[in-house]
Structure formats: C-alpha cells, structure tokens
C-alpha positions as CSV (number, residue, x, y, z in Angstrom):
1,X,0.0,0.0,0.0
2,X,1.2,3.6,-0.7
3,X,2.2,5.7,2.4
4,X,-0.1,8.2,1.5
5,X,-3.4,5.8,1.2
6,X,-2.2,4.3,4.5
7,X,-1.9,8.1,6.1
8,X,-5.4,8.6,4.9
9,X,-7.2,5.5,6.1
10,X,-5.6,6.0,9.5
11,X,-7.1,9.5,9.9
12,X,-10.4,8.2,8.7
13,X,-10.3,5.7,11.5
14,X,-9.6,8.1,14.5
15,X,-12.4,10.8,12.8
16,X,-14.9,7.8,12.9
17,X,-14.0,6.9,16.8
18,X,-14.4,10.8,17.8
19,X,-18.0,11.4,15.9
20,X,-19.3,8.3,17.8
21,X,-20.6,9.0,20.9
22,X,-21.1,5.9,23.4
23,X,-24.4,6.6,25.3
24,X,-23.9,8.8,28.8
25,X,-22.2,7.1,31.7
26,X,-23.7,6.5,35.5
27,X,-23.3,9.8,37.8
28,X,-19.9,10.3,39.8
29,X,-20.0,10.3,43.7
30,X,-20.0,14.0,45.1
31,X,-17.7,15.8,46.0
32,X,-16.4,16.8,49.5
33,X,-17.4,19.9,50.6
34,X,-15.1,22.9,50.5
35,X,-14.2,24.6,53.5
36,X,-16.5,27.5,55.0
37,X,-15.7,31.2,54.4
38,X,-14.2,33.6,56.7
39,X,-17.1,35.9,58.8
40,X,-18.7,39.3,57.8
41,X,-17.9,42.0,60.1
42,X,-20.1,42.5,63.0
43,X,-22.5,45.3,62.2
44,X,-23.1,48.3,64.3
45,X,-25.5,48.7,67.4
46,X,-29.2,49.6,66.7
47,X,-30.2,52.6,68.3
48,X,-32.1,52.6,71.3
49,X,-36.0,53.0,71.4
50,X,-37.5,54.7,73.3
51,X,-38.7,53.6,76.9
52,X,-42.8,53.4,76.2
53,X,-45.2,55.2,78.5
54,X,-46.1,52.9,81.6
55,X,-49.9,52.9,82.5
56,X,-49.4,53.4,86.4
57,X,-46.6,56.6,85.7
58,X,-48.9,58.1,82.9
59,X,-52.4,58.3,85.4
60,X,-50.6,59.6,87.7
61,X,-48.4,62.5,85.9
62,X,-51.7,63.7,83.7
63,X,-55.1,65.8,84.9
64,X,-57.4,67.0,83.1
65,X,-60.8,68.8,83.1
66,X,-64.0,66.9,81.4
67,X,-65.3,68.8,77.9
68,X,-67.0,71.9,79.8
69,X,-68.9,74.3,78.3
70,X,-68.2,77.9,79.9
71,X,-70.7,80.1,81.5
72,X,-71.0,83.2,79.8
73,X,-75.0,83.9,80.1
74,X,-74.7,85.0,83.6
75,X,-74.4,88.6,84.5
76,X,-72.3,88.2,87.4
77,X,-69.8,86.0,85.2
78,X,-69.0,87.9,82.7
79,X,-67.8,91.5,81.4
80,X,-69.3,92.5,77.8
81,X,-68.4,94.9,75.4
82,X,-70.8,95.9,72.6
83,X,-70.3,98.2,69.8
84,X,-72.4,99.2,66.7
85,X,-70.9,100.0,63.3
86,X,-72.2,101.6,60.9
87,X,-72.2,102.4,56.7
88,X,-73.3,105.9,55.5
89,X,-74.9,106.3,59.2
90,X,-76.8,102.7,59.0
91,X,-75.9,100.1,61.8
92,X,-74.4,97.4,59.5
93,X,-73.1,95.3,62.6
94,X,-72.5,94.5,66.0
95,X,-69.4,93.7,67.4
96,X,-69.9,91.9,71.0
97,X,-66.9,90.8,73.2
98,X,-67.2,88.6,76.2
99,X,-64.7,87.4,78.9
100,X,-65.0,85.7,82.4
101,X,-64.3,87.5,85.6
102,X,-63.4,84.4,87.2
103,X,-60.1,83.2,85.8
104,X,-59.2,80.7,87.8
105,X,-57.8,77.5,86.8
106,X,-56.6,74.9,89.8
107,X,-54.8,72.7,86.9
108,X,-52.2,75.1,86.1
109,X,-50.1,74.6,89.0
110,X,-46.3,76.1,89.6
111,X,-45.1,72.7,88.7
112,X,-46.7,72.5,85.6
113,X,-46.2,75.8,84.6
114,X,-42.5,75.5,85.3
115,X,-41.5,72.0,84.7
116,X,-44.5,70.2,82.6
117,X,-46.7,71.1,79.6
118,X,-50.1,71.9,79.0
119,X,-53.3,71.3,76.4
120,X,-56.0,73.4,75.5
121,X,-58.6,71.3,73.3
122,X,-61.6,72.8,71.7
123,X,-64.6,71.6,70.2
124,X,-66.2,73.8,67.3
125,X,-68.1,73.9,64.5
126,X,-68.2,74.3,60.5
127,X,-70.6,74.5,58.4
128,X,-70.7,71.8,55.7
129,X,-72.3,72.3,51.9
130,X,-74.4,68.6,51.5
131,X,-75.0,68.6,47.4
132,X,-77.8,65.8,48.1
133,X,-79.7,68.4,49.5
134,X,-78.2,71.9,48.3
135,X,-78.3,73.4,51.8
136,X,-75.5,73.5,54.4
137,X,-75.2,71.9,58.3
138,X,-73.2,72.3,61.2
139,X,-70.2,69.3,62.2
140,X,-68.1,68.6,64.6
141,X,-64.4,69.1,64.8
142,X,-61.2,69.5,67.6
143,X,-58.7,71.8,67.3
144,X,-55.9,71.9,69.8
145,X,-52.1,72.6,71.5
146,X,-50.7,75.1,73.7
147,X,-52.6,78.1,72.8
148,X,-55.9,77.5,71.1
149,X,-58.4,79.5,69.3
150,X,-61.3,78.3,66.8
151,X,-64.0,80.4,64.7
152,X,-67.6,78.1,65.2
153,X,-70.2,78.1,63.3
154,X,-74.2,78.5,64.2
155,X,-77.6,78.6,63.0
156,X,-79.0,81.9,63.1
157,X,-81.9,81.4,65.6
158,X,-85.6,81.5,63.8
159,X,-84.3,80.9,60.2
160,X,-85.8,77.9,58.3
161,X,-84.0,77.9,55.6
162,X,-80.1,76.0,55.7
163,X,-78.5,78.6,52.5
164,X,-74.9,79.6,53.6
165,X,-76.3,83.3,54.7
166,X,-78.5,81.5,57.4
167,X,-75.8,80.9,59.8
168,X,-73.3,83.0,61.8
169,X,-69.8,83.0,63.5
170,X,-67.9,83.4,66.5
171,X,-64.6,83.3,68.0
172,X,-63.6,81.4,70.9
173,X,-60.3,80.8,72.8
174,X,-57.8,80.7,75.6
175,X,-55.6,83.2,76.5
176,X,-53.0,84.2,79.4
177,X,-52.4,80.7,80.7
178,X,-50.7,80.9,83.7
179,X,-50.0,79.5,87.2
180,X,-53.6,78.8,88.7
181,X,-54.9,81.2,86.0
182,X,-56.8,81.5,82.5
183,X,-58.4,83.9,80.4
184,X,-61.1,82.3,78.3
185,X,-62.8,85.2,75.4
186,X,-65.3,84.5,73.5
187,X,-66.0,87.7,70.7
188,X,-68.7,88.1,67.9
189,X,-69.4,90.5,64.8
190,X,-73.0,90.1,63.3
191,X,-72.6,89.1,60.0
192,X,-72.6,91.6,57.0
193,X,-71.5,92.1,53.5
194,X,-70.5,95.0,50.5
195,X,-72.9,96.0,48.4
196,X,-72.7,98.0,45.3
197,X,-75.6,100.6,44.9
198,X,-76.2,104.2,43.9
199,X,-72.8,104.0,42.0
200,X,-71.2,103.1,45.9
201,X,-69.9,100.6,47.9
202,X,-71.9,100.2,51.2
203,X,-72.0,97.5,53.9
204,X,-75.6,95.6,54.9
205,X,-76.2,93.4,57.3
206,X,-77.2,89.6,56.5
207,X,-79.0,89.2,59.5
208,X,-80.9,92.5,60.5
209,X,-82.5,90.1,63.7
210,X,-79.0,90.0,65.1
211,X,-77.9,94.4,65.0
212,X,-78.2,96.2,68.5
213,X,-79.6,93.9,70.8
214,X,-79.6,94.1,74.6
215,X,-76.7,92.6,76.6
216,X,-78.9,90.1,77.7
217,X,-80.0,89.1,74.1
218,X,-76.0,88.4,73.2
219,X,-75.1,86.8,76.2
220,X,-78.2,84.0,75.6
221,X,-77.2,83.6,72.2
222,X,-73.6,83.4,72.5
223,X,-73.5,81.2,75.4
224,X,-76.0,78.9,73.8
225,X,-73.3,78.1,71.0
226,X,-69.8,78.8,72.7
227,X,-67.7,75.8,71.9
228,X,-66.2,73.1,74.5
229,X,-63.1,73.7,75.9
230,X,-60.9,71.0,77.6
231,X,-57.3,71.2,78.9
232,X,-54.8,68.4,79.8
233,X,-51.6,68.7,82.5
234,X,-48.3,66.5,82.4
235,X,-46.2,66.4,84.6
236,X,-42.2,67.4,83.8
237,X,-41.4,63.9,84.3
238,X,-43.6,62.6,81.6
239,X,-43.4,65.6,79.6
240,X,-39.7,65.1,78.6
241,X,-40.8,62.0,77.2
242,X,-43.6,63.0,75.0
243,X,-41.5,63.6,71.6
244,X,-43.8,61.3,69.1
245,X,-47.1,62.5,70.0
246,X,-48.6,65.3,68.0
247,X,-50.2,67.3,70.4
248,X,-52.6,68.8,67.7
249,X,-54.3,65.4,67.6
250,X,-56.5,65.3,70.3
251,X,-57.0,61.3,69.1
252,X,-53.9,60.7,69.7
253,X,-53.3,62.4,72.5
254,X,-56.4,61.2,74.3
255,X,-55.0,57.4,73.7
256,X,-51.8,58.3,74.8
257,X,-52.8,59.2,78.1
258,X,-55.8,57.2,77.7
259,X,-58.4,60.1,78.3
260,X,-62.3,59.8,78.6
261,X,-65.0,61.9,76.8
C-alpha cells in the first residue's frame, strides 16, 4: 500500500472513533465539601428605642378637666363689650366681646407651669355644603395645642331655611395661661357684606335680627353656641418623654394618656 493511502485510512479511522458518541455514563459520587468562608464583620449597634409610657406613671403625671362648656350667660360672670358699626350712618353690625371674671384655673399649678406642659382642646363647629340636598349643616371638629383658638359656626336662631347666609360666626379661645390662672374670650361680629348701589360701595347686614340687641340678648345667644373647651396637664417627668405625639391630635393624645370623653 502507498504511504499516502495508508496516512489517509488512518485518519479516517480516528475521525470515525471521535463522531461516535457511546451513550452517557452513571453519575460520579459527590464531591467533599469545600471549606467554609471567613465571617462578615459585626455590624453596628441599633439605636435605642424609646422607653414606652407605663400605665401606672402616665395616670398619675396627667389631669385634666372633662369637655365643659363655659358660662358666659350669667351677668355676674362675665364682662361685655358691645359696639355698633355703621355704613353711611346705617348700623351694618354688632361687634360683642365677652370674657369671664373668674379666671381661675386649679390645673395650672407652679409645677406645671415651670416643669410640665399643657393642652388646651376645643370643640367647634363648621358648616358643611351637602350637594344631596343643596343646603349647608353644622359638624363637629377639635382643634388643639398650647394656645388655642377656633371660629364656630351657628344657625342663626328663627331661620328655616339651611343657605350659607343663614348661619353666623364666632370666635372662641384661651388666653394668658398661667400659674392657677386662665383667660377664656369668647368675641362676635354680626354678620354683613358689601354691596354696590347708587354708584357706591356700602356695607348691609345679613341678618338684621341680630344688629343692636340688649346685653342680655348676646349673652343667651352666645353662650348657647360657645364651643367646648378642655385642657390636659403633664407632669415634667412625663413631659420630657412626650416627643412622638402630636399634640394637635386630640385622638392621639387622648390614647396616649388614655383620656375619657
């Protein structure tokens, strides 16, 4: 045979052993397992949370005073101004301002005043527009903190009708809190709007039955829809632990120091 037909044949052979593939053998045993890593740093400390309020401490470090309504019909109670204004030399409006002579408060003590914090809470009203019905009604809501003021709503008295003009506002708050003392105002202007007629702007009142009444007359109809008033004492030591509450929500606030209505 010539070298080069035996070269060939050869290399036929071995490319006819490579192309055919036996069928696949049985699985090996595993392998041992590799050593374990070297350990992650430690990781840094968690803060600290802070201590929770405990039921016995929070009773006794917080007073307060039930939802009261303030007395401001009474003659002897209270000290009223009164003053009409006028448009072009018509009474447009009556402004009425009343505050208590008694301003006494046995809550605010030296302690408190010095060391721990108080609340003032009050319950007002708005008026509401209900589309269902196209009139307007009167709903609860509590605004509150240190230092507290609210403008409430109220039906005019004798109107049957519910249209925004049939209802009125006044202004209630807390003032001058200090040690065993506070000064609760309550303050009222008839309501009134600007009119343009005769080629002039001139104010008229929206409520004529309300204009230059008798002291009396005001302090019936103010008392009769001053809002609630409530205020809340902590002690220092609980105070200084107080920082996640919002002191705005009386909700909160009530849970917190778990309150009754």
């Amino acid at each position: 045979m010539r070298p080069n037909l035996l070269l060939s044949a050869v290399l036929s052979a071995a490319l006819f052993m490579f192309s055919c593939e036996g069928p696949e053998g049985p699985q090996g045993p595993a392998g041992t397992a590799g050593k374990d890593g070297v350990a992650g740093t430690k990781g840094d400390k968690g803060d600290k949370g802070e201590a929770g309020l405990n039921g016995k401490d929070a009773s006794s470090s917080v007073n307060s005073t039930p939802w009261i309504k303030l007395d401001f019909k009474s003659e002897g109670a209270t000290t009223i101004y009164t003053q009409n204004n006028t448009s072009f030399g018509a009474i447009y409006q009556t402004y009425v301002n009343l505050s208590l002579k008694d301003k006494s408060q046995p809550l605010l003590t030296k302690e408190i005043m010095e060391q721990g914090m108080y609340l003032v809470y009050i319950k007002y009203k708005v008026t509401m527009y209900d589309s269902g019905e196209s009139s307007y009604y009167l709903e609860d809501r509590i605004i509150g903190g240190v230092g507290t003021g609210a403008t409430s709503s109220f039906k005019i008295p004798g109107r049957e009708t519910s249209k925004a003009s049939d209802f009125a506002n006044l202004v209630f708050g807390v003032v001058d809190l200090g040690e065993k003392t506070w000064s609760p105002y309550l303050y009222f202007n008839s309501p009134s709007q600007q009119v343009y007629e005769n080629n002039q702007y001139v104010n008229k009142s929206t409520a004529p039955e309300l204009l230059n009444k008798s002291n009396a007359f005001y302090r019936e109809l103010l008392s009769a829809n001053v809002p609630e008033v409530r205020l809340v004492t902590v002690k220092g030591a609980l105070a200084g632990r107080l920082k996640n509450i919002d002191f705005s929500d009386y909700e909160a606030v009530k849970k917190a120091f778990d309150l009754e209505d």
